[in-house]
N, C-alpha and C positions, 0 to 999 in steps of 0.2 A: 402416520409416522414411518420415518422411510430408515432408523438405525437397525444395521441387520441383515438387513435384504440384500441379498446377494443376484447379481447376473448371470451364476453360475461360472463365470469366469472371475471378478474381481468383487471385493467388496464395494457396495454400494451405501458409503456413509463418509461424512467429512472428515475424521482419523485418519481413514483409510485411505482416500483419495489426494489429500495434502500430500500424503507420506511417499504416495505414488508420483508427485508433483515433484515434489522437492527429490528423490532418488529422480527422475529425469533430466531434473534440470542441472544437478548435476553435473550427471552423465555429458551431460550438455558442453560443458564448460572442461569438462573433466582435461581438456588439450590446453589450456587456455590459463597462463602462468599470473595476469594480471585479471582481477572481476571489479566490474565499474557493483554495487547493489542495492537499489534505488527502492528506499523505504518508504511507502505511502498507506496514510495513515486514515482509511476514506470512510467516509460516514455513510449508512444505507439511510436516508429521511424515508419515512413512514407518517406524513403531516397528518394523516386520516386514522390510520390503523388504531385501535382501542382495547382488540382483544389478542392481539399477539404478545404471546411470554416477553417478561421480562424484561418490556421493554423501559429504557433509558431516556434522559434529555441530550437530543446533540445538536449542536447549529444550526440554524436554519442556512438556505444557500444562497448562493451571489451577494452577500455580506449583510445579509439582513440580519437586525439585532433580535432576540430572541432562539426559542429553541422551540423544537417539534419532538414527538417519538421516534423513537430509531435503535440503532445500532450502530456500532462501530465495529472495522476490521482491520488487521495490519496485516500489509501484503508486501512482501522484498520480491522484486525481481531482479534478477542477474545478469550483466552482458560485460559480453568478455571483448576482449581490446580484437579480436579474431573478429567478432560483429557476431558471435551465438551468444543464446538469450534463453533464459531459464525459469519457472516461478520457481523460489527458494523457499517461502514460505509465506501461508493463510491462516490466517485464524478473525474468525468472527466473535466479539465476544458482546456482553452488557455489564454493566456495573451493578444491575438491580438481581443479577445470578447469587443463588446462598453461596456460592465457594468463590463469588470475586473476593479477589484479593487488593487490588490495586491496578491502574493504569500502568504505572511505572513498571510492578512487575512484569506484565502482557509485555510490555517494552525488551524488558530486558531479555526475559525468556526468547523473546523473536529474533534479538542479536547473537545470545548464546545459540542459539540452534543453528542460525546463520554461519555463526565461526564456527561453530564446532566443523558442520558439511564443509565448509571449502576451507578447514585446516591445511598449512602449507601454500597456499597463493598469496601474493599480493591482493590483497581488499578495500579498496575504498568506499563508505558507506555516502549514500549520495541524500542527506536528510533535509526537510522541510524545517519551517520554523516553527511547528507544530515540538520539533527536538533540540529547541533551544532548552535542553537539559544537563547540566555536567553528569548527574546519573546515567545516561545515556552515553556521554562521553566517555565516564568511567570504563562501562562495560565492554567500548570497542577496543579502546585502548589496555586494560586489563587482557585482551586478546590477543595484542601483538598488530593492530589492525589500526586503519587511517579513515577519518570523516574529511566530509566537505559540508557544514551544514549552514543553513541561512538563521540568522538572528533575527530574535525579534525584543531582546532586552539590551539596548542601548545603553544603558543604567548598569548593564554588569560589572563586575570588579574583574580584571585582569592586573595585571603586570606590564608597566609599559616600559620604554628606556626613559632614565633619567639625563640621561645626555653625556655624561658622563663616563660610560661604557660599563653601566649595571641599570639596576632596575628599582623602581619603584611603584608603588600602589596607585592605578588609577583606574579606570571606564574605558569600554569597547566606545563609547563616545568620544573621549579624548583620542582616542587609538585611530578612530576614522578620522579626526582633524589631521594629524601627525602622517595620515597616509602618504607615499609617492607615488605621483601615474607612474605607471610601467609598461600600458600597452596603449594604443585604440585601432580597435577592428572593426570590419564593416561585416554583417551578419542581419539574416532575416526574424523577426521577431514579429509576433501579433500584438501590435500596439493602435492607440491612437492617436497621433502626434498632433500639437498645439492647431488649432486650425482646422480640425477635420474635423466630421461628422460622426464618422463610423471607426469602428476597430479593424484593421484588414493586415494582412503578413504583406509586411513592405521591408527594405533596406532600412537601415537603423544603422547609426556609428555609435559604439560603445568604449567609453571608458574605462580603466579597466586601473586601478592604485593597490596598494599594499602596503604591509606594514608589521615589523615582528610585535608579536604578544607574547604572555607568559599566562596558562591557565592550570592554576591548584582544582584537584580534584580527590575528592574520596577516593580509597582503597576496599573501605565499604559503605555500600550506597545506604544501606539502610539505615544504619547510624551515621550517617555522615557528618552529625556535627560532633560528636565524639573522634570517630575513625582517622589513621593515618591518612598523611594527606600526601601525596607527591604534586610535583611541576611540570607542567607539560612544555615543550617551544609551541610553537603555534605562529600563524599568521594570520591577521584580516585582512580579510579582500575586499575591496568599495568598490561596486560595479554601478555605473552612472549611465541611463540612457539619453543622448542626446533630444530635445526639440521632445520628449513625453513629462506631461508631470507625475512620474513615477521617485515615491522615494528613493534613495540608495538602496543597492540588492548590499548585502552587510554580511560577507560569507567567513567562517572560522573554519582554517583548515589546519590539520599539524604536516603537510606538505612543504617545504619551503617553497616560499614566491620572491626571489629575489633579482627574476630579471623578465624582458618582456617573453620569453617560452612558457616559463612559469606561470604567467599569470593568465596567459591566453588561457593555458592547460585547464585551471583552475575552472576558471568561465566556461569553457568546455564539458568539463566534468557535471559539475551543476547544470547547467542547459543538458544534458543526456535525460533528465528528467523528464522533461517534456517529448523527448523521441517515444516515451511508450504512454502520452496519456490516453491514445484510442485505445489501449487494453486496458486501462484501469474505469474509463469512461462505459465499455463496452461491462465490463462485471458490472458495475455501480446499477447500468440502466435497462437490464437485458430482462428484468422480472417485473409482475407489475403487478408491484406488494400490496397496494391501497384494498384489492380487494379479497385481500385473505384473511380467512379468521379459523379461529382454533386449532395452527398447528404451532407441535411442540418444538423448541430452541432448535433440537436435534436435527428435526424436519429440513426447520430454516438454515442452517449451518450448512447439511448436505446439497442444497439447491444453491447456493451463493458455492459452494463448492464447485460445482458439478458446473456452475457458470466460470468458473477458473480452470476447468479441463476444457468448457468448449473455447475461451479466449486461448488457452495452450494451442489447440487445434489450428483457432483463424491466424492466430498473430505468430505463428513460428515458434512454439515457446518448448518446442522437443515432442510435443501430444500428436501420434499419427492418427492414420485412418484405424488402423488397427485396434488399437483401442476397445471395448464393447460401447462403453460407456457413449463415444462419439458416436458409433456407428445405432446405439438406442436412440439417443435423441434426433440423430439426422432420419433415421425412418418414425419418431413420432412427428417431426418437420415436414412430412411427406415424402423424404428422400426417397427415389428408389434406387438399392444399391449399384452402384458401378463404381471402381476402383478410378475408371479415366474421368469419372466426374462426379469429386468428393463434395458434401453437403457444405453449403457457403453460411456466412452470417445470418441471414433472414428463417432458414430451415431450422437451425441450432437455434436460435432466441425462438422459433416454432415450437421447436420441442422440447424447449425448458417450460413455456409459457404451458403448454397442456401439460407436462408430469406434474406440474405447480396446481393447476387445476386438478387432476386427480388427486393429487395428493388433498387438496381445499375440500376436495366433493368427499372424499375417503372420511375426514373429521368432521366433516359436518355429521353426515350418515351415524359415525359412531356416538356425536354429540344429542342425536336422536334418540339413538337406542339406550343412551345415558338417561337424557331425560323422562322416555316414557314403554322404556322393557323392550319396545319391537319397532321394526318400522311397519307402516298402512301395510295392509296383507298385499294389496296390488301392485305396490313399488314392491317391497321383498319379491313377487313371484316373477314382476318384471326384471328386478337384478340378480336371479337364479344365486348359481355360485358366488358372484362377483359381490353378494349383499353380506357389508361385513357381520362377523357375530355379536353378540352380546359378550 
């Protein structure tokens, strides 16, 4: 169990290290009048895992139906129209925890914490369709703050024109019929287009339409079918790739898109997504959970943490060398220290993967002494000090 344990210089636990995170990033941005803040909502799979706390159902991956053990986490990172780039906030949680509350709350909390740190900027939140949620909608715009998010319920009710110059009650479905193109740009994308073999980043022409909407949302999420409601403008965005059979990308922004600047913008904004998924790819896959057994939430929190100080580090995200935390895991990596030649990816995922094991080997040892008062007199004399107590 690693809550507590201090470097002597900073605390060593996931509270404390978020907190450290998010005041850098910041700082980060802190020049920087407009923040693009890209909400990724990533799942840890643990297909094997059987005795780690609390563990949860969550997707299986590459679209396979069913579910495995795991965890979920929501992580925002920030970048500012300047090109600096910040983590704004981490939290690992499970549903099977005695104090979960709800998804949506986790949600929401992650938006308030968000607005609250970059109170005073322009903010556009950049969401998945995992946040095809007016709840979620509420709370940015209860902020004063702008989404770009991707749909995934067609069947929604919005507000459309009646042609007339008002509004009447229809579907994000009717809404994409009624679209207008407004742009097509030529832009690199990882696709596979009709005819090919494989997936590979090639040239792509995108379509790019739009169209005003109207969307009622809660003023309070929790009761929402009770609660006042207000109207938001809004637009849908119908983003079409040529020659792939990719559905419509089907994006709800309260931006206006009413000429092709706009709409390029739009398309832009969303694709920034994809500029940071080697840092979200790098957290996700930097620990290798399958063979851990009996540490506490706590444990696991701090180490998925502590893998979002060394992505800070590799990816630019405000995390120096200075740091302890960096400079412990790059000497458990084998680092040896030099300032003109800082520990790289392969050294940090080194030295997460042994403090993971110490920390493994630490509750097995006290799992021992659980089970049968002491450990073999020969191991305890061979681990002198280092042999935990009873």
């Amino acid at each position: 169990m690693v809550r507590g344990v201090s470097t002597g210089r900073s605390e060593l636990d996931a509270e404390h290290l978020t907190a450290r995170l998010r005041e850098r990033g910041v700082a980060q941005l802190r020049d920087e009048d407009e923040v693009w803040a890209i909400v990724d909502p990533s799942e840890l799979r643990k297909p094997y895992a059987r005795e780690l706390p609390h563990l949860m159902r969550v997707r299986k991956t590459g679209g396979e139906k069913g579910t495995v053990p795991g965890y979920r986490t929501l992580n925002v990172l920030g970048v500012g129209r300047g090109g600096r780039r910040g983590v704004l906030y981490h939290r690992l949680f499970s549903s099977r925890e005695p104090d979960f509350e709800s998804e949506s709350t986790e949600i929401r909390t992650a938006l308030a914490t968000v607005g609250a740190a970059l109170a005073g900027k322009t903010v556009t939140y950049l969401l998945d369709s995992q946040f095809d949620d007016v709840a979620a909608w509420s709370t940015i715009w209860q902020q004063g703050q702008h989404l770009v998010c991707r749909l995934k319920h067609a069947e929604r009710t919005v507000d459309v024109p009646d042609g007339a110059g008002g509004w009447r009650a229809g579907s994000i479905a009717e809404a994409q019929q009624r679209a207008r193109e407004l742009a097509v740009v030529r832009t690199e994308l990882l696709v596979r287009k009709r005819g090919q073999r494989y997936t590979k980043r090639q040239p792509c022409t995108v379509r790019i339409a739009a169209g005003p909407v109207r969307v009622a949302y809660p003023l309070d999420v929790r009761g929402r079918r009770t609660s006042e409601r207000r109207v938001k403008a809004a637009w849908l965005v119908v983003v079409r790739v040529d020659g792939v059979d990719w559905e419509p990308w089907l994006l709800l922004t309260d931006w206006p898109v009413a000429d092709e600047a706009d709409a390029v913008r739009a398309f832009r904004m969303y694709r920034t997504r994809w500029a940071v998924e080697d840092c979200f790819k790098f957290t996700k896959d930097v620990l290798g959970w399958e063979d851990v057994r009996l540490l506490d939430l706590g444990a696991i929190r701090t180490l998925v943490a502590l893998g979002w100080v060394a992505a800070g580090f590799l990816y630019e995200l405000g995390v120096t060398l200075d740091w302890p935390e960096i400079q412990l895991l790059g000497r458990l990596g084998g680092w040896i220290p030099r300032r003109d030649r800082p520990p790289g990816k392969t050294l940090l995922a080194r030295g997460l993967q042994r403090l993971l094991d110490h920390l493994a080997t630490d509750a097995i040892l006290r799992d021992e002494i659980a089970r049968h008062g002491a450990l073999p007199p020969r191991l305890a004399a061979l681990l002198g000090p280092a042999a935990p107590t009873p």
